[in-house]
KELUMVO-424479 format. One record per residue (C-alpha): residue in one letter; z, y, x negated. Coordinates in Angstrom, 1 decimal, decimal comma. Example, Ala and Ser with C-alpha at 12.3 -4.5 7.8 and 13.67 -1.06 7.14 Angstrom:
2
PT A 7,8 -4,5 -12,3 $
PT S 7,1 -1,1 -13,7 $
//
This chain:
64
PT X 0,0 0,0 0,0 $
PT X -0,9 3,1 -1,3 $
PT X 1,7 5,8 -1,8 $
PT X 0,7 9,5 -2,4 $
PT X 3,2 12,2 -3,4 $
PT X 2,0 15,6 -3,1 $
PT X 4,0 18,4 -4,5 $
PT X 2,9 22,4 -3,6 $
PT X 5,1 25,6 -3,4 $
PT X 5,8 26,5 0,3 $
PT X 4,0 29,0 2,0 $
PT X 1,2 26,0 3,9 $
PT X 0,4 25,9 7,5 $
PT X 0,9 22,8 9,2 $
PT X -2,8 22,5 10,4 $
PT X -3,3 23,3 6,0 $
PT X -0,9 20,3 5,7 $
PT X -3,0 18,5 8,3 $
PT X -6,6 18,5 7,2 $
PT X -5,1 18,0 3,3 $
PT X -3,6 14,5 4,5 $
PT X -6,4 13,6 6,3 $
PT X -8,7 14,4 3,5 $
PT X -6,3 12,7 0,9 $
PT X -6,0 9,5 3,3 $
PT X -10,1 9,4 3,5 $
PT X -10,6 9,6 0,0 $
PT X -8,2 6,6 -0,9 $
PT X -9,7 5,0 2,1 $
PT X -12,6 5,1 0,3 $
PT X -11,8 4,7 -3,3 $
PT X -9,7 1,9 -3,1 $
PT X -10,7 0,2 0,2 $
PT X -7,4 0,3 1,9 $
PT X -7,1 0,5 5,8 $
PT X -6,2 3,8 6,9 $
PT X -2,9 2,7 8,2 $
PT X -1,8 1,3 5,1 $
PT X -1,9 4,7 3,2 $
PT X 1,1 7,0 3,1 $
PT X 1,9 10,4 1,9 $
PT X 5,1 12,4 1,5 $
PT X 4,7 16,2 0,8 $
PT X 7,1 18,1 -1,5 $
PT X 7,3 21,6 -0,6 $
PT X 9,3 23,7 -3,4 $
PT X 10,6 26,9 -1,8 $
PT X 8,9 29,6 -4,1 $
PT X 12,8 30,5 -5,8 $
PT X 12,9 27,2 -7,6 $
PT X 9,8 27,9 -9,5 $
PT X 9,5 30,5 -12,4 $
PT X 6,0 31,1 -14,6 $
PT X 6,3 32,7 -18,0 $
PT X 10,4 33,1 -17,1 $
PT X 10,1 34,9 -13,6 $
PT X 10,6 33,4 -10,2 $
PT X 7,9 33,6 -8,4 $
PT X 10,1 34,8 -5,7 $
PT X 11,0 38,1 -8,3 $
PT X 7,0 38,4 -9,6 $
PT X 6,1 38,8 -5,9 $
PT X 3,4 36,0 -5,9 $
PT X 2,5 34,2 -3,4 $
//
């Protein structure tokens, strides 16, 4: 069974969240021939003040 684990800072719709599972399930549907059903896939949202580039939170840098 194939497990996915997709990790992205917060700030995605859920109809975003939607089509990217769909598209993700489709493409290991098709790549390694597994039913549909079989496939699953956890998403890791990381609120934007546990993540820092160059030393700044993104939350302080103002990016989204």
């Amino acid at each position: 069974m194939p497990i996915v684990n997709i990790t992205m800072i917060e700030g995605r719709t859920e109809e975003q969240k939607r089509q990217l599972v769909k598209k993700v399930t489709d493409a290991i549907v098709e790549t390694c021939e597994a039913p549909p059903e079989a496939v699953t896939i956890t998403i890791l949202d990381i609120p934007k003040t546990n993540v820092a580039n160059a030393g700044i939170l993104r939350s302080d840098a103002g990016r989204k």
